[in-house]
Structures are given as C-alpha cells and as structure tokens.
C-alpha positions as CSV (number, residue, x, y, z in Angstrom):
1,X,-2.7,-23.2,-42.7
2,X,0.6,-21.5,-42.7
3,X,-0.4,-17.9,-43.3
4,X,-2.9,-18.5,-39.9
5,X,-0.5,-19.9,-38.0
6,X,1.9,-16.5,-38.9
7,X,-0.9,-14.7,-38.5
8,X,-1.6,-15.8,-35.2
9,X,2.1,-14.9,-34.1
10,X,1.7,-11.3,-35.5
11,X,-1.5,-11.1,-33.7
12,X,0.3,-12.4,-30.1
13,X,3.2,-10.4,-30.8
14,X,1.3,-7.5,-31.4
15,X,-1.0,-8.1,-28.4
16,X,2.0,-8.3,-26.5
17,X,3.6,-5.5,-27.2
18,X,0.5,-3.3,-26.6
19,X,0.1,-4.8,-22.9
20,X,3.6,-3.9,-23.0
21,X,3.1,-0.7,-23.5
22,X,0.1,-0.1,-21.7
23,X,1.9,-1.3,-18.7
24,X,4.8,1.1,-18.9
25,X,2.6,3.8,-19.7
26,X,-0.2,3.6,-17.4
27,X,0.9,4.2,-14.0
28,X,2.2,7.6,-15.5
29,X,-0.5,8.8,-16.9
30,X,-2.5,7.7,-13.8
31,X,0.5,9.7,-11.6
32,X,-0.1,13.2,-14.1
33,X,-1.9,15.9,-12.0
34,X,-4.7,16.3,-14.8
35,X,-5.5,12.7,-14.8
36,X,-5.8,12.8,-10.9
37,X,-7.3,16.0,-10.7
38,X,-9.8,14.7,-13.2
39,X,-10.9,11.2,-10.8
40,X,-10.9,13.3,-7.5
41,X,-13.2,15.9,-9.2
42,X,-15.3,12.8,-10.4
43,X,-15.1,11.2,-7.3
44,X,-16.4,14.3,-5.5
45,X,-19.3,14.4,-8.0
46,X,-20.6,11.2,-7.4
47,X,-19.9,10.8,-3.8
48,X,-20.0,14.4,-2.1
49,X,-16.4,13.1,-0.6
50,X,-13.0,14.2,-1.1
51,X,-10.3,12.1,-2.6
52,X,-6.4,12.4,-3.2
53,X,-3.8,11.0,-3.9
54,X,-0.7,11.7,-2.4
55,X,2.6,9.2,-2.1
56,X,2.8,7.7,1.4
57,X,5.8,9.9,3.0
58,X,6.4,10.5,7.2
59,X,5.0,13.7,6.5
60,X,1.9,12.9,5.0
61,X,0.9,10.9,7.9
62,X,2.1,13.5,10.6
63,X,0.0,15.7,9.2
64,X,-2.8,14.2,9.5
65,X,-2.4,13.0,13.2
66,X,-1.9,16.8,14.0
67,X,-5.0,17.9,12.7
68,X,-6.2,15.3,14.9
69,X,-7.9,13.2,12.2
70,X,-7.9,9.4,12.7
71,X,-6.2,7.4,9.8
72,X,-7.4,3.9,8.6
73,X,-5.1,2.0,7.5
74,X,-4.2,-1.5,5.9
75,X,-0.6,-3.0,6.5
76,X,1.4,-6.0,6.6
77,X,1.0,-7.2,9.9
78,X,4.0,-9.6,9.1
79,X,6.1,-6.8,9.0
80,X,4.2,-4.8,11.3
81,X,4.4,-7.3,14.0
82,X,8.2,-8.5,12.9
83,X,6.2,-12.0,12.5
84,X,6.8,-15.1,10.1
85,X,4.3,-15.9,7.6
86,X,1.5,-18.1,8.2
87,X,0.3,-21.1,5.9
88,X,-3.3,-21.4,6.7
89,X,-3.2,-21.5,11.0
90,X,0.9,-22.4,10.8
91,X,3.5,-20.2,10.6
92,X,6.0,-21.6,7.9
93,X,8.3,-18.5,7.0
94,X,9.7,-20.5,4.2
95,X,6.2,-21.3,2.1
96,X,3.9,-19.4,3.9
97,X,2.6,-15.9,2.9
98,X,2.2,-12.2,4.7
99,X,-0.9,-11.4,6.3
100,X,-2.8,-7.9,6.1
101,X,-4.4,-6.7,8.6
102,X,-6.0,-2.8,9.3
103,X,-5.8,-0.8,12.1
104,X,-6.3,2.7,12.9
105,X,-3.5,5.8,14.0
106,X,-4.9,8.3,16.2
107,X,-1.7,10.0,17.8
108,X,1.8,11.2,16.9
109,X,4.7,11.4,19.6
110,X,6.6,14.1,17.5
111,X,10.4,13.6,20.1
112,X,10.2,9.7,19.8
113,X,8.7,9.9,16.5
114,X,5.9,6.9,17.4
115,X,2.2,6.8,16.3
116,X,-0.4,5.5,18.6
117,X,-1.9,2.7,17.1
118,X,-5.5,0.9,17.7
119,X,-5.6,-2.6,16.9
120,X,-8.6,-4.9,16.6
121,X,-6.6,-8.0,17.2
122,X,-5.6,-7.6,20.8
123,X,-3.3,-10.8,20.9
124,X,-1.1,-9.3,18.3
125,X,2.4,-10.6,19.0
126,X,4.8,-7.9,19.8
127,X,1.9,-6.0,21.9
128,X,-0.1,-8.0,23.1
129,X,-2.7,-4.8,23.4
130,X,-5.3,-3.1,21.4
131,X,-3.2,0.2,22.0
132,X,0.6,0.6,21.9
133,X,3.5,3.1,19.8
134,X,5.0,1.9,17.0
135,X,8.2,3.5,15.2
136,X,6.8,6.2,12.4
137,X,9.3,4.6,9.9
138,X,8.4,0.9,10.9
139,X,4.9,1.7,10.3
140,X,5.2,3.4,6.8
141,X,7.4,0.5,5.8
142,X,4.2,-2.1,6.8
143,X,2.1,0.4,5.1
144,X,3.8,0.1,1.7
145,X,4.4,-3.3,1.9
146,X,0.2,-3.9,2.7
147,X,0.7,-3.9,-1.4
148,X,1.2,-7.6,-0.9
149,X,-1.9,-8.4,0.6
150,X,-3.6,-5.8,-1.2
151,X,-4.1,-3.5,2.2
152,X,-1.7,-0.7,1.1
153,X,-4.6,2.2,1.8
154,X,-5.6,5.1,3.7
155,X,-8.5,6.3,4.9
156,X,-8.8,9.8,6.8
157,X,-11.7,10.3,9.2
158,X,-12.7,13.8,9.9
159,X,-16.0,15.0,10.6
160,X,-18.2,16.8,7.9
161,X,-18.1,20.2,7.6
162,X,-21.3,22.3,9.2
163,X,-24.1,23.1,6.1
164,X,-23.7,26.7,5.7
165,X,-27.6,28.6,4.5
C-alpha cells in the first residue's frame, strides 16, 4: 500500500512539473515566427482568410483606421466606460465583476489622438451615444484588459480583393 501511495506522489509531482513546464514554455513557442507563420498559413488553407498576429500597440491600430478598414473589437467596457462592476443587474465594485462588451473603430483623429467609436449599446454611460471619440491610449488599455472577460480580439474588415482571370 505504501509503494502506491509513493507512487502516486511521483506520479502528481511529475504531472505537475510537466504542466509546469508546459505553461512556461508554451506561450513562447506559440510567440516564435515559425509557429505563427505555420497557423496563419493553415488558417489560410482552410478558410481562404488571412490571419496574424501581431501585439496590440497604438500603431497597429492607427494603421488600420488609415487604410480605412473597420476594426472589431472586444473590450472591457468597465474600463472603457470608467464604470464599476456589476453583480448580475447591480453595480457592486467591491464583489462584482468587469463586463465585455464589442464595438467597432472606424476613424482616427491623428492631432487629438481619438478613435471614432460605434457602439451597439447607446445608453452607455460616459456617452450616452452609439458614436463618440475616445482617447487612443484609453482604448488600447480596455482592449488589453477585454482578457478578463475573454473579449481581448480583433477583427479587421476590409473588402475582398477583385478575382483576377
């Protein structure tokens, strides 16, 4: 009975140090340019789309928004919004949690460094309008921290390219 129960320690211990492992090693071997280049190429394959990865920066977005492509987008409307966190229909900033929420950016104001937003929820707080600006760093911030709610993602909507014969 005693050489199972060590056994089953070795076994846990082992276990555990190989999710340990895998959980340092992974998200740099998903960040190498072969491994990436390797899932956009098989993305492409099976979907006829076009998929990156890129880290979120200022820059990535403005360039997008001067091409004039539309970017959907998931966020933390909490932050977003500068709201508390809600517990079911209450806000409770103490036990609550964030909310998501996804809008879409279709405009950059490159002097006062806003994007134009369009919002589905029209009686957002701050706004109070399905269009308004919001602060290019304020909005990359609610974009990173969508990661809570599991919104943290980008879309980019351009048209398809013309078949060429």
């Amino acid at each position: 009975m005693k050489i199972l129960i060590r056994l089953a320690v070795v076994f846990a211990a082992v276990v555990a140090l190989g999710l340990a492992a895998l959980a340092i090693l992974l998200p740099r071997i998903v960040k190498s340019d072969a491994v990436r280049a390797r899932i956009e190429t098989a993305a492409y394959d099976a979907l006829g789309r076009e998929l990156r990865y890129r880290d979120l920066s200022p820059g990535l977005l403005r360039e997008y928004l001067a091409r004039g492509n539309p970017v959907l987008t998931g966020l933390s409307a909490t932050y977003l919004y500068g709201s508390v966190r809600e517990r079911g229909l209450e806000y409770d900033d103490v036990g609550g949690d964030p909310v998501g929420h996804f809008v879409v950016l279709s405009g950059y104001d490159r002097e006062k460094r806003e994007v134009l937003v369009a919002d589905p929820l029209k009686d957002n707080p701050p706004f109070g309008s399905h269009y308004y600006t919001v602060g290019l760093d304020r909005l990359v911030g609610a974009i990173l921290l969508g990661i809570v709610t599991y919104d943290a993602n980008l879309l980019i909507l351009r048209p398809r390219e013309p078949e060429t014969r």
